[in-house]
C-alpha positions, 0 to 999 in steps of 0.5 A: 591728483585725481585720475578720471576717466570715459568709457565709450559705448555702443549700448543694446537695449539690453540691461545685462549685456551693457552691465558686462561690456560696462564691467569689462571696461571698468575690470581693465581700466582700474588694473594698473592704477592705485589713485582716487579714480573718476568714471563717466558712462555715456548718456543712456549706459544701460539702455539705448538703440530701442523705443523710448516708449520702451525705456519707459516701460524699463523705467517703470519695472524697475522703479520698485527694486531700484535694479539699474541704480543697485547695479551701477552702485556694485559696480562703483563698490567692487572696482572702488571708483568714483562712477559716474553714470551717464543716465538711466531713466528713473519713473515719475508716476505722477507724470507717467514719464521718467527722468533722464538722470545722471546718477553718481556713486563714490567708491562705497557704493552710495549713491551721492548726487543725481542730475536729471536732464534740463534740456530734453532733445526735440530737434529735426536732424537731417539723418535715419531718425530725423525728429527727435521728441525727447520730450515726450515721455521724458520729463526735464529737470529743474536744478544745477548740481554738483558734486564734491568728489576727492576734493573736486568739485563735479559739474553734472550735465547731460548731452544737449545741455552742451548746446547752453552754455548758461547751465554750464556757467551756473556750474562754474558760478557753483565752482566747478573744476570739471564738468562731465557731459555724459552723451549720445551724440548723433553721428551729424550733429558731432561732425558738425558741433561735437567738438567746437562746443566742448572746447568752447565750454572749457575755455568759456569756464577754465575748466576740465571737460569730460566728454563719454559718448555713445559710438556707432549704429544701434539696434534702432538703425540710430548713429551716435558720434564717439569721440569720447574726449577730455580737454583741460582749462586752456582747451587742448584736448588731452585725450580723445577715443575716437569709434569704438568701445573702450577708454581713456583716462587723464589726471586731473591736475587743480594747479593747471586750473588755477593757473588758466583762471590766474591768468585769465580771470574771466569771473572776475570780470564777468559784468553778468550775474545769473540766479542759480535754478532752485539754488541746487 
């Protein structure tokens, strides 16, 4: 078995002291435990509670030296886990924009997939910041990913992806046992919707769902939802961090997903068929 585990946040925007409660957490979660070991960061880990125009301006002073990618890389290497990071914002210079990328680290250190966000948040929500134009120096993606890691294979989302549950389809097509969704869920719209769509993509996939939130009031006056949680193939949550910053950790058992899917073999009888995006 595979341990795997979410780390829940409240991120400043400030890189250094994020990559430090980032580390305390990781420093903790990795003491008593000698297994292949899986770590989801929330959506945003190094960056979030400022203006996005200044995580454009982040994306673009770091885009020489790679420093956000470099750091998160140190960190998957000297606590030798498997680091799944949430998002960080990379440049794209030819659009003046930067993606909202997951980046994935095995426990070397190397950088082994990234996935920039497809669905980008342009919503009205009926709190402190009420419009929500993600889009605007945020350019979306184009491919489904996934990731073998320890035998695994890894669905990479992010956030309001959770909202299409097509994406999350097409990472199962992909084979898919877990799926992450790396978020920084509003405090509304995860009292009202956070946990329902989890469990429903769980079940809709027969999947693990691996869930690492943002928690609390940001530096922007922005609320984010927590319940950082980790639900198995069946839809019964294994473990759940409701506010607050800190962890939880489960096993990651393939013999349970086998059985939900032997069971229950939804693929096989699914009458529709979807293109993969770019066949990525």
């Amino acid at each position: 078995m595979v341990n795997i585990s979410a780390i829940q946040l409240t991120t400043a925007p400030d890189v250094v002291t994020n990559l430090t409660v980032i580390e305390q957490q990781l420093s903790t979660l990795t003491a008593n435990t000698n297994q292949q070991h899986i770590v989801v960061l929330p959506e945003c880990c190094l960056y979030f509670g400022g203006k996005d125009s200044q995580q454009l301006a982040l994306a673009a002073q770091t885009c020489h030296d790679d420093a956000l990618r470099v750091a998160l890389a140190a960190l998957a290497k000297k606590y030798e886990v498997c680091l799944i990071a949430g998002s960080v914002p990379l440049y794209q210079a030819k659009e003046d924009k930067f993606t909202n990328s997951c980046c994935v680290f095995n426990a070397a250190g190397h950088e082994v997939a990234q996935y920039d966000k497809l669905h980008l948040f342009d919503v009205e929500v009926q709190d402190s910041e009420r419009h929500y134009v993600e889009s605007k120096y945020t350019l979306a993606g184009d491919k489904v990913v996934t990731v073998d890691i320890a035998g695994i294979t890894v669905g990479l989302t992010i956030c309001y992806d959770l909202r299409f549950p097509e994406l999350f389809r097409q990472l199962r097509n992909k084979g898919a046992q877990v799926i992450t969704v790396p978020s920084a869920f509003t405090k509304v719209t995860g009292e009202a919707h956070w946990h329902a769509l989890l469990r429903a993509r769980a079940i809709e996939n027969q999947v693990y769902i691996v869930a690492a939130g943002q928690y609390g009031t940001h530096n922007n006056g922005r609320e984010t939802y927590g319940h950082s949680i980790i639900i198995d193939p069946w839809g019964e949550i294994i473990e759940q961090f409701p506010e607050g910053i800190g962890h939880i950790m489960a096993q990651i058992d393939t013999s349970k997903i086998t059985q939900v899917r032997k069971a229950i073999p939804v693929q096989t009888h699914n009458k529709f068929t979807t293109k993969l995006i770019n066949h990525e």
